[in-house]
C-alpha atoms as an extended CHARMM CRD file, in Angstrom:
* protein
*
       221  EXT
         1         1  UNK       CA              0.0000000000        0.0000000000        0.0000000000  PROA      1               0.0000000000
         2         2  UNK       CA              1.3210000000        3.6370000000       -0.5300000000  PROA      2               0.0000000000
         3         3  UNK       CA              1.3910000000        5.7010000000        2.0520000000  PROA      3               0.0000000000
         4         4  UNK       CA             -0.1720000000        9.2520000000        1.7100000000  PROA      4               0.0000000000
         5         5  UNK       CA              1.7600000000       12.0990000000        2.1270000000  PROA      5               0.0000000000
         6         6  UNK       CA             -0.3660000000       15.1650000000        3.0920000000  PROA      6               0.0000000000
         7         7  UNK       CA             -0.3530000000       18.3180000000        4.2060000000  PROA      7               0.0000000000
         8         8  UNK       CA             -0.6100000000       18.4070000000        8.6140000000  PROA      8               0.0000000000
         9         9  UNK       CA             -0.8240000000       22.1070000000       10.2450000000  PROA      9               0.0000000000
        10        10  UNK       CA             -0.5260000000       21.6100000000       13.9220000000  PROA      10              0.0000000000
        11        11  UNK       CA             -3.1510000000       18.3860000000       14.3270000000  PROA      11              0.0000000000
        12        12  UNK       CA             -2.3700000000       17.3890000000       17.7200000000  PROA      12              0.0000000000
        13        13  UNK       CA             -3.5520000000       19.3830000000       20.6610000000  PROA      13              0.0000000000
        14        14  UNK       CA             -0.9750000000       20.0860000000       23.2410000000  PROA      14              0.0000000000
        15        15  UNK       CA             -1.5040000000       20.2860000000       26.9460000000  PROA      15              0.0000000000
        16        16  UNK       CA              1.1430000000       21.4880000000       29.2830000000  PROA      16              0.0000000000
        17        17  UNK       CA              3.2800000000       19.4150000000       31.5350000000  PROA      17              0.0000000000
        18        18  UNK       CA              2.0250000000       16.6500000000       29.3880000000  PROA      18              0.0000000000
        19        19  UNK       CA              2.7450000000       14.7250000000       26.1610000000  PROA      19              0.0000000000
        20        20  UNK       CA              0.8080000000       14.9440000000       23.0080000000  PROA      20              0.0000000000
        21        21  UNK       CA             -1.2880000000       12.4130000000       23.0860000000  PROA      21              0.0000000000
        22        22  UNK       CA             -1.1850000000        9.9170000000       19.7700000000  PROA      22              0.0000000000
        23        23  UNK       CA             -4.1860000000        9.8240000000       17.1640000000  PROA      23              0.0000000000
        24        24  UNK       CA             -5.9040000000        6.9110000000       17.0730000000  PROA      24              0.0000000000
        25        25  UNK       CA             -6.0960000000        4.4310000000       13.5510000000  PROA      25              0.0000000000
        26        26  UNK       CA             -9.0110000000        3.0370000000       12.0080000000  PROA      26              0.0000000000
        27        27  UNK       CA             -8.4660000000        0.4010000000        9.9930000000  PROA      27              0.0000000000
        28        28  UNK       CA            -11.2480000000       -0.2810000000        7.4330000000  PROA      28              0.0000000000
        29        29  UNK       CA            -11.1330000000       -4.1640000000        5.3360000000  PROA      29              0.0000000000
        30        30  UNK       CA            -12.9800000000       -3.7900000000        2.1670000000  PROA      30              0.0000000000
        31        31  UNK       CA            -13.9230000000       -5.8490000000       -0.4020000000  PROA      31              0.0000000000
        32        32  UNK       CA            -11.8310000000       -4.0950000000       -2.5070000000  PROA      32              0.0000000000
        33        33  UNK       CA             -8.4350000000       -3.4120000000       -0.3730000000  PROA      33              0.0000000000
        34        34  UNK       CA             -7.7050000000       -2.1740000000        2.8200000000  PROA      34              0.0000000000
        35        35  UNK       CA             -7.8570000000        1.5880000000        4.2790000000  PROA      35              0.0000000000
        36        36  UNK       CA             -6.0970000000        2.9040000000        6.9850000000  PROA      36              0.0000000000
        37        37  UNK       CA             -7.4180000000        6.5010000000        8.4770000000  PROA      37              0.0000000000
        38        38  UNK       CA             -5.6330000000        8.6840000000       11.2250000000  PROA      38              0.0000000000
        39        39  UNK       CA             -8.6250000000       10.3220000000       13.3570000000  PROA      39              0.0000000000
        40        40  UNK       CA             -7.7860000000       14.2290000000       14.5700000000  PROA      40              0.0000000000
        41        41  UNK       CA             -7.5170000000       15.1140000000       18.3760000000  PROA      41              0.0000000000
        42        42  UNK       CA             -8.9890000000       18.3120000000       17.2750000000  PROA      42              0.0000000000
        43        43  UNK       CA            -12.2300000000       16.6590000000       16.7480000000  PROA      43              0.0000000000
        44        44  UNK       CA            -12.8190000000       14.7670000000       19.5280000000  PROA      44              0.0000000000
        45        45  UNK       CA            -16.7940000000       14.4900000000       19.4380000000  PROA      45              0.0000000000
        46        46  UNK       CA            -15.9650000000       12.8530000000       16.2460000000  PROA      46              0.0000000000
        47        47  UNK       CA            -13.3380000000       10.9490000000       17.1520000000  PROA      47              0.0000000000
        48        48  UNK       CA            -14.3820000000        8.9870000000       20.3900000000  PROA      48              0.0000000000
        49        49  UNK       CA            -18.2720000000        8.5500000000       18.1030000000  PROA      49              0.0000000000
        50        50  UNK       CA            -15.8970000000        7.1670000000       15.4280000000  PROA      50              0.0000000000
        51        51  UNK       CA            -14.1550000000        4.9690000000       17.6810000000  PROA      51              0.0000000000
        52        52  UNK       CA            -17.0650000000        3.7140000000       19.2930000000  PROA      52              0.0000000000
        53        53  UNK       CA            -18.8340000000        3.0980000000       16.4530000000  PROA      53              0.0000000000
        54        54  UNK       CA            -16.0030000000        0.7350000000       15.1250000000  PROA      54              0.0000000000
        55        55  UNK       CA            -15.2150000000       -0.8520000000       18.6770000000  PROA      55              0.0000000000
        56        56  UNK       CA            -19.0720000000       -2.2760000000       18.5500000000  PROA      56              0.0000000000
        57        57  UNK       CA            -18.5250000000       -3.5750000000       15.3990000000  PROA      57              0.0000000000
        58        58  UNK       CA            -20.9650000000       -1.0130000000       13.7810000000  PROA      58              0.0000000000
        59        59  UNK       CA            -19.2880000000       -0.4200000000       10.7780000000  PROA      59              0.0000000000
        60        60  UNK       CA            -19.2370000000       -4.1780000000        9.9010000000  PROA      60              0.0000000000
        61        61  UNK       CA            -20.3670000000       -5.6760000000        6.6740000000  PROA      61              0.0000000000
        62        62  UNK       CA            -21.4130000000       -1.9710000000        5.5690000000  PROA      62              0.0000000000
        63        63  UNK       CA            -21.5160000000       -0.8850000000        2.3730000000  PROA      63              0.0000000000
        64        64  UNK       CA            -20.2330000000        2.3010000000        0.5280000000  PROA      64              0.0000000000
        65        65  UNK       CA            -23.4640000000        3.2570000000       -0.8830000000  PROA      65              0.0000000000
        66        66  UNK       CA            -22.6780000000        6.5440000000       -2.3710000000  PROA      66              0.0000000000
        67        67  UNK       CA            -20.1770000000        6.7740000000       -4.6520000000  PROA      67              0.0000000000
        68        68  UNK       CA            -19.3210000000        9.4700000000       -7.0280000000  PROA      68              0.0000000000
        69        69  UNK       CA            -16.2030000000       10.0510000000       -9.3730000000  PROA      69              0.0000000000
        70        70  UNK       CA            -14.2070000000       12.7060000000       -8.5930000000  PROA      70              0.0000000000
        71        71  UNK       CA            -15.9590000000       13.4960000000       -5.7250000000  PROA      71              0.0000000000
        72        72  UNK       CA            -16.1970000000       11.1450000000       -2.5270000000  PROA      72              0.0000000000
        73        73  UNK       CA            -17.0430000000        7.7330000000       -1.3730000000  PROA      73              0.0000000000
        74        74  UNK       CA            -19.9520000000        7.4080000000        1.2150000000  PROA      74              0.0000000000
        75        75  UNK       CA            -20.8790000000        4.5280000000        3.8500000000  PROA      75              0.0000000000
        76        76  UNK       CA            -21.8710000000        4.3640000000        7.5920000000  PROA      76              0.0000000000
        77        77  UNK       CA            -25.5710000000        3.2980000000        6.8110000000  PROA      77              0.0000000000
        78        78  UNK       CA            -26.3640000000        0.4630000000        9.0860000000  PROA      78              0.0000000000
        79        79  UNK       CA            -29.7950000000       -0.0300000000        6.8910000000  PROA      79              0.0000000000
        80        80  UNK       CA            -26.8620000000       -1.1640000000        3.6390000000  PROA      80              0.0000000000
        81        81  UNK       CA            -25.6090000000       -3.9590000000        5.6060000000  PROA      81              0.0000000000
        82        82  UNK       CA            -28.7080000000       -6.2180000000        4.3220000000  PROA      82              0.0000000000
        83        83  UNK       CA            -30.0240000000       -4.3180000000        1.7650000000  PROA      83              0.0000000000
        84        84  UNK       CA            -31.5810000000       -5.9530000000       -1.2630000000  PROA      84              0.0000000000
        85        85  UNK       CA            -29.6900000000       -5.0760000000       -5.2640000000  PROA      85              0.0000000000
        86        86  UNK       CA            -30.8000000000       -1.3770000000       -6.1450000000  PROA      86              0.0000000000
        87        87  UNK       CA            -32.3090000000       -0.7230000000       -2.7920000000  PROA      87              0.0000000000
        88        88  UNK       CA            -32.5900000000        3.4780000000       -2.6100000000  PROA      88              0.0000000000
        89        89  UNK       CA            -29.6860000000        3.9710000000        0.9450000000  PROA      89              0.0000000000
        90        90  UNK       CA            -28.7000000000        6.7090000000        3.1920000000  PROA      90              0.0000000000
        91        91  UNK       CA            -31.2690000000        7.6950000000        5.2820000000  PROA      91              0.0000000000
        92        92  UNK       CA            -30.1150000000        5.1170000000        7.9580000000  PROA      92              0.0000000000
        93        93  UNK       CA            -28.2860000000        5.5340000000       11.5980000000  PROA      93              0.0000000000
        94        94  UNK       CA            -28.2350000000        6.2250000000       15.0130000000  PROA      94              0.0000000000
        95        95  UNK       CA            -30.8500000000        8.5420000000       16.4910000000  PROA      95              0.0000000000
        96        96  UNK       CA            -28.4140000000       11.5030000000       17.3860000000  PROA      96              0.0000000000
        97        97  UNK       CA            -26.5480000000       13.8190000000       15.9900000000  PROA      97              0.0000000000
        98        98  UNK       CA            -22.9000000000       15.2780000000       16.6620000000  PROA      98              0.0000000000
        99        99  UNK       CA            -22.4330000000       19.4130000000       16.5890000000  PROA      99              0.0000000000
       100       100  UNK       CA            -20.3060000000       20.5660000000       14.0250000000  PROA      100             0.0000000000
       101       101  UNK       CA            -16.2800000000       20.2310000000       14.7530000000  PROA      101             0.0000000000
       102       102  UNK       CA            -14.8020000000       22.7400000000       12.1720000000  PROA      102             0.0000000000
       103       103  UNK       CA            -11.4140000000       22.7510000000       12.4700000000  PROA      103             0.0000000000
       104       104  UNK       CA             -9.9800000000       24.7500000000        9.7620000000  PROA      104             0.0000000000
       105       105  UNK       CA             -7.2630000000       25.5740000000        8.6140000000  PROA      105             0.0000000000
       106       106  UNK       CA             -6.0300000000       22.6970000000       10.5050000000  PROA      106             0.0000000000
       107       107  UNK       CA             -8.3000000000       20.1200000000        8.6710000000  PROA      107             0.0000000000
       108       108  UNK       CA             -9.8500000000       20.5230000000        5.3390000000  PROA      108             0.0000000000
       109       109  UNK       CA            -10.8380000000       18.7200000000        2.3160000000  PROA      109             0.0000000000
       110       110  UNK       CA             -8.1450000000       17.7050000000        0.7580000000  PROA      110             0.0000000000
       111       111  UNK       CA             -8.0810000000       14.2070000000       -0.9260000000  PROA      111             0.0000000000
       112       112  UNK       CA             -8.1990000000       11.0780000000        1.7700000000  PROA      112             0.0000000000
       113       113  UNK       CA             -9.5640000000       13.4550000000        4.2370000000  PROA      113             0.0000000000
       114       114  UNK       CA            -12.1220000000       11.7100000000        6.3400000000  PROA      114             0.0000000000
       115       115  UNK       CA            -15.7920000000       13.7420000000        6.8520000000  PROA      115             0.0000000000
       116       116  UNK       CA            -18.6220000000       13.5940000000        8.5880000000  PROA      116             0.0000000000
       117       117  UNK       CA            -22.2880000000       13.6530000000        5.8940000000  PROA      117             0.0000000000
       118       118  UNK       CA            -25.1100000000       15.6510000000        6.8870000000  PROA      118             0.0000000000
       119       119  UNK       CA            -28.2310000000       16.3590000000        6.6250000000  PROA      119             0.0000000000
       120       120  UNK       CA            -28.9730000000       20.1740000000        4.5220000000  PROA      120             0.0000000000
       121       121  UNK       CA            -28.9460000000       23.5040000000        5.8260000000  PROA      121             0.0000000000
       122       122  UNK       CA            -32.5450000000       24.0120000000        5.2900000000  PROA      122             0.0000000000
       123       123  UNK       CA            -33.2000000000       21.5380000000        8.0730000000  PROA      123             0.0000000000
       124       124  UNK       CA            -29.7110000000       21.9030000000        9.8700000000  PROA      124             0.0000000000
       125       125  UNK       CA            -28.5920000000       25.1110000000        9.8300000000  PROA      125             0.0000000000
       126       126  UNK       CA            -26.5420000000       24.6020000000       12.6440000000  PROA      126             0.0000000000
       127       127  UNK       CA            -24.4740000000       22.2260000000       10.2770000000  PROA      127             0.0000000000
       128       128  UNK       CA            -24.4000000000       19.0410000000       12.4570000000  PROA      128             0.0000000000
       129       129  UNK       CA            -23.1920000000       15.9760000000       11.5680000000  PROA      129             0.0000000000
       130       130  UNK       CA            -24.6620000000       12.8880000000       11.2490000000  PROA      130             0.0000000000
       131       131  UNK       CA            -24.2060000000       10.0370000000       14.1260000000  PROA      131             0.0000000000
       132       132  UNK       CA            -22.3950000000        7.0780000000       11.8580000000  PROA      132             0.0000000000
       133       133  UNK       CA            -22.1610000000        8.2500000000        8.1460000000  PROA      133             0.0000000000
       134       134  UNK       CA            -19.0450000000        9.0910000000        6.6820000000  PROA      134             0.0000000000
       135       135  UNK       CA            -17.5150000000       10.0850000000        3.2940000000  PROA      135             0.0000000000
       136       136  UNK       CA            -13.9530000000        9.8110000000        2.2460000000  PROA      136             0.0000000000
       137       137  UNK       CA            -12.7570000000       12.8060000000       -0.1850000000  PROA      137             0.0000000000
       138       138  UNK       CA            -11.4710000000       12.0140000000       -4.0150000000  PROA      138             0.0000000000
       139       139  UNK       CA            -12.0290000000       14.7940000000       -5.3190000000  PROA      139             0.0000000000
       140       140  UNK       CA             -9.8440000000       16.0700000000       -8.5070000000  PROA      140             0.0000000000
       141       141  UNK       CA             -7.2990000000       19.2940000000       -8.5400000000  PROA      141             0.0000000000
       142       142  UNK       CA             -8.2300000000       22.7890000000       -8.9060000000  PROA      142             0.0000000000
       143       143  UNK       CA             -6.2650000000       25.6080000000      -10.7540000000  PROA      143             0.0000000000
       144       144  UNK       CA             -5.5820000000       29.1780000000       -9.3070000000  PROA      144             0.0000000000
       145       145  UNK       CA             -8.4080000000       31.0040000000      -11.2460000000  PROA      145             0.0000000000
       146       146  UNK       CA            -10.7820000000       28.4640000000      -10.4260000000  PROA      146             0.0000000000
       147       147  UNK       CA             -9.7670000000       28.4690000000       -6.6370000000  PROA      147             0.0000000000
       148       148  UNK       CA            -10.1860000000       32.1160000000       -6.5100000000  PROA      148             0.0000000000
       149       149  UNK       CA            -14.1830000000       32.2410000000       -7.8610000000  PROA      149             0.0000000000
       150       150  UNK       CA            -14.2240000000       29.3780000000       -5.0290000000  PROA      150             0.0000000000
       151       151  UNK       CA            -13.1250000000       31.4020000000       -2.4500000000  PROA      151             0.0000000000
       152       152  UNK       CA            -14.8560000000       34.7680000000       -3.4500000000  PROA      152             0.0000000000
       153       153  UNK       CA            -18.5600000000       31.9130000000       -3.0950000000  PROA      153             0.0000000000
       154       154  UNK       CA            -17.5090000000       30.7460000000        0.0790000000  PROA      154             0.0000000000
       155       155  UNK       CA            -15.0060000000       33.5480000000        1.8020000000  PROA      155             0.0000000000
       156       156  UNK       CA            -17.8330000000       33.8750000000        4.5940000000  PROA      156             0.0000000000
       157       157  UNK       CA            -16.7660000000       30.8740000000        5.8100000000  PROA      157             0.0000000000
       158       158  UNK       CA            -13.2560000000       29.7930000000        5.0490000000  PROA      158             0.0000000000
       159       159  UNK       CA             -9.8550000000       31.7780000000        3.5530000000  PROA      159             0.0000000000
       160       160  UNK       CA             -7.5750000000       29.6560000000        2.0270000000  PROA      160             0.0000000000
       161       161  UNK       CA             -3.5970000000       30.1910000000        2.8030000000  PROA      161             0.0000000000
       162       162  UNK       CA             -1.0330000000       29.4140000000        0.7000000000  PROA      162             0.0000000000
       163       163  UNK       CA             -0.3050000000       25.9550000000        1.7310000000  PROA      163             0.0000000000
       164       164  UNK       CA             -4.0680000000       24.6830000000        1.3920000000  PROA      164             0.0000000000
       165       165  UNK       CA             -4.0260000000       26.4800000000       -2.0580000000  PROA      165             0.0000000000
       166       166  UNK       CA             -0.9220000000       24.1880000000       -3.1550000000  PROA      166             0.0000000000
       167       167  UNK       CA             -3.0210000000       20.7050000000       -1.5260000000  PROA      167             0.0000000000
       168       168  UNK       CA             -6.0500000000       21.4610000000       -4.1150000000  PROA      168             0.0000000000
       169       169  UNK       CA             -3.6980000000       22.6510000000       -7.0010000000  PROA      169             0.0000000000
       170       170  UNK       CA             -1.5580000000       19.0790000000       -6.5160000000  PROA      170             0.0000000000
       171       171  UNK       CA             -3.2350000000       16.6580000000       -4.6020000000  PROA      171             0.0000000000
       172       172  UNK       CA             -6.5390000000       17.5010000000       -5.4490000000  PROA      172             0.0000000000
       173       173  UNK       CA            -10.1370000000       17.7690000000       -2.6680000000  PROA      173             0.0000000000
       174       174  UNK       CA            -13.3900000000       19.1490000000       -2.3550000000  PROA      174             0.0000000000
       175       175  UNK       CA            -12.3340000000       23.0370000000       -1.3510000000  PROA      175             0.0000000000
       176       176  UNK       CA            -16.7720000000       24.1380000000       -1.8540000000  PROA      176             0.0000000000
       177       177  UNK       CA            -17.0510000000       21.7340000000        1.1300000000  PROA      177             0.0000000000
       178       178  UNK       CA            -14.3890000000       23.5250000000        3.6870000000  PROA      178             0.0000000000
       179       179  UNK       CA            -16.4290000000       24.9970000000        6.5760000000  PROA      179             0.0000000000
       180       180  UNK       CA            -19.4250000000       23.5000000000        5.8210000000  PROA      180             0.0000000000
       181       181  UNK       CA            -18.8160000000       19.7670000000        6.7980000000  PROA      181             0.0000000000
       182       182  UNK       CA            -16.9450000000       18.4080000000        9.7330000000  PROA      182             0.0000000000
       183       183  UNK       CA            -13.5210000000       16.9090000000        8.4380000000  PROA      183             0.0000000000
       184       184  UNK       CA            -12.2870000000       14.6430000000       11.3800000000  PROA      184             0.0000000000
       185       185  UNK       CA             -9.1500000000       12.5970000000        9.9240000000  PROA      185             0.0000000000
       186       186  UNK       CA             -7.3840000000       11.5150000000        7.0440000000  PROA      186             0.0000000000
       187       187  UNK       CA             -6.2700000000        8.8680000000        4.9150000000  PROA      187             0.0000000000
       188       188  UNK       CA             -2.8670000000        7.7080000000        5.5970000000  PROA      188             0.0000000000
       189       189  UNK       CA             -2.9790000000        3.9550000000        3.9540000000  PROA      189             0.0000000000
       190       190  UNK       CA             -5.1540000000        3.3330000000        0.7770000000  PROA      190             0.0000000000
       191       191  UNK       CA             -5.5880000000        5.7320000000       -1.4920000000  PROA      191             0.0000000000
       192       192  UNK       CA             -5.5190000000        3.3380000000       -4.5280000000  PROA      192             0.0000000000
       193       193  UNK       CA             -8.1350000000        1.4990000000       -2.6250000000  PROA      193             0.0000000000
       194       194  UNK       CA            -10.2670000000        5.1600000000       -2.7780000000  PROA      194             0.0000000000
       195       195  UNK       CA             -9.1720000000        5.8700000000       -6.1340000000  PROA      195             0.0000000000
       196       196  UNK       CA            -10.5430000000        2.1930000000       -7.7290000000  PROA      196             0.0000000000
       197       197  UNK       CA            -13.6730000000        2.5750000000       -5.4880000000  PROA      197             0.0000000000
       198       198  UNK       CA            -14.8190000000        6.0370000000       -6.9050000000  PROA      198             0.0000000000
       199       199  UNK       CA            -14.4570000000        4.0450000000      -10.2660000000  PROA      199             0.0000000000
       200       200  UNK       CA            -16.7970000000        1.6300000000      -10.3480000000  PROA      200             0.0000000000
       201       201  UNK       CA            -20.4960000000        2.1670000000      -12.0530000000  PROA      201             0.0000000000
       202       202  UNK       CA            -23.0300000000        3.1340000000       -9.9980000000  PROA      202             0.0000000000
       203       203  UNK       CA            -26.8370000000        3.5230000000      -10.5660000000  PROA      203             0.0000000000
       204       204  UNK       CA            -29.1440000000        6.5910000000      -10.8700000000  PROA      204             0.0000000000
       205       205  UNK       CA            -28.8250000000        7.0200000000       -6.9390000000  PROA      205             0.0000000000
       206       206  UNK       CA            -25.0130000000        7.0780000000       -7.4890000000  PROA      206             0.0000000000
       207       207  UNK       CA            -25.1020000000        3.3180000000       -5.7770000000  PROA      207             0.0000000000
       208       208  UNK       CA            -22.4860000000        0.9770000000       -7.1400000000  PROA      208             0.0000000000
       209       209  UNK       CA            -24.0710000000       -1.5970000000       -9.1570000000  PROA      209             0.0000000000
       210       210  UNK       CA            -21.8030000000       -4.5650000000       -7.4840000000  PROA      210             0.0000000000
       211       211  UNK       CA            -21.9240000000       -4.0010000000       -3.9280000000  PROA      211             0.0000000000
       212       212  UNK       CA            -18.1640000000       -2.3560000000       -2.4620000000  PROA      212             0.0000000000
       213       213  UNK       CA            -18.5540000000       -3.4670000000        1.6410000000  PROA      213             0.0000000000
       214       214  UNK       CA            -16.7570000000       -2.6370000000        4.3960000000  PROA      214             0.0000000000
       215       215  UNK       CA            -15.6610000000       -6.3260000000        5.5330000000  PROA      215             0.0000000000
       216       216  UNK       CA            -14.5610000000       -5.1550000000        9.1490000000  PROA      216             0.0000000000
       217       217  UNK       CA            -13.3880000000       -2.2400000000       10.6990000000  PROA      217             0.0000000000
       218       218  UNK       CA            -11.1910000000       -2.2120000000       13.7610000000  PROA      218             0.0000000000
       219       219  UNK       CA             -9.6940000000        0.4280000000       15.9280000000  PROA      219             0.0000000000
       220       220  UNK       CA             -5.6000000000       -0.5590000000       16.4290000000  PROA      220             0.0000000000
       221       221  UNK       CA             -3.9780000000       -0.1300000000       19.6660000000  PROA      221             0.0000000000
């Protein structure tokens, strides 16, 4: 597996007279290659719900039921894990939600970064997350011109430095996202595995036509 290099601005939190503590690794098994994502200290609502979530073996046998090309992969909805072929998903999970953990510039949407979906701001405005389902960012690259209509649609929320402006012009992301959807880790093992998921065919509800499933996913010590 390759091993992501990506851009990290101060993602542990430091407490005095004490040692940063170490971010935890989720390791998802998938029917199509393994995944390895580093969760963010600076999200820890998401974090410990994350970790939870895989500890009771939520996550297991779960499909990625939202999949779009050069955009994101989607799973986390317990109501996939038996669903019949070309079943309509994603209304499923836990009864609660999780209050938004925006921590940017430190975390954005760059590509492998690990997000918490939503329900819309006309019935959310307070832009909480969901309780279990996630998407991991594809996304594609951006140039400079287009970056800067992005940021004059979404400067309200979000300013982009320089360095986050390099990510999107060479790695690639979802910058329209930044600010507006939790971003609570990152990809550090897989990214071919993301890259051959957001490639297969899908159906009208952007459902892969041959199930993709998350086989197990386990928190390592």
């Amino acid at each position: 597996m390759k091993r992501l290099f990506y851009l990290t601005l101060a993602i542990a939190a430091i407490f005095t007279g004490c040692s940063t503590p170490q971010n935890r690794i989720v390791a998802l098994h998938t029917t199509m290659g393994d995944i390895r994502i580093e969760l963010s200290n600076l999200t820890p609502q998401h974090r410990d719900n994350f970790i939870r979530l895989t500890e009771e073996g939520y996550f297991d046998s779960l499909l990625f039921h939202r999949v779009i090309e050069n955009f994101m992969i989607q799973g986390g909805d317990p109501d996939s894990r038996h669903a019949e072929a070309g079943e309509f998903l994603g209304n499923g999970g836990p009864d609660y939600i999780i209050p938004a953990e925006f921590r940017f510039p430190e975390l954005f949407h760059q590509r492998g970064a690990l997000a918490a979906a939503r329900e819309g701001d006309e019935v959310n405005p307070e832009m909480a997350s969901a309780g279990s389902q996630f998407y991991i960012v594809w996304g594609r690259t951006f140039t400079d011109e287009q970056l800067d209509r992005m940021q004059e649609r979404i400067s309200n929320r979000v300013i982009y430095t320089p360095d986050i402006r390099e990510a999107y012009k060479t790695l690639g992301g979802t910058p329209h996202l930044d600010g507006a959807y939790t971003v609570f880790g990152q990809v550090i093992e897989g990214l071919e595995v993301i890259d051959a998921i957001q490639k297969v065919a899908t159906d009208e509800n952007n459902r892969p036509i041959e199930d993709v499933r998350i086989l197990r996913a386990v928190v390592e010590k």
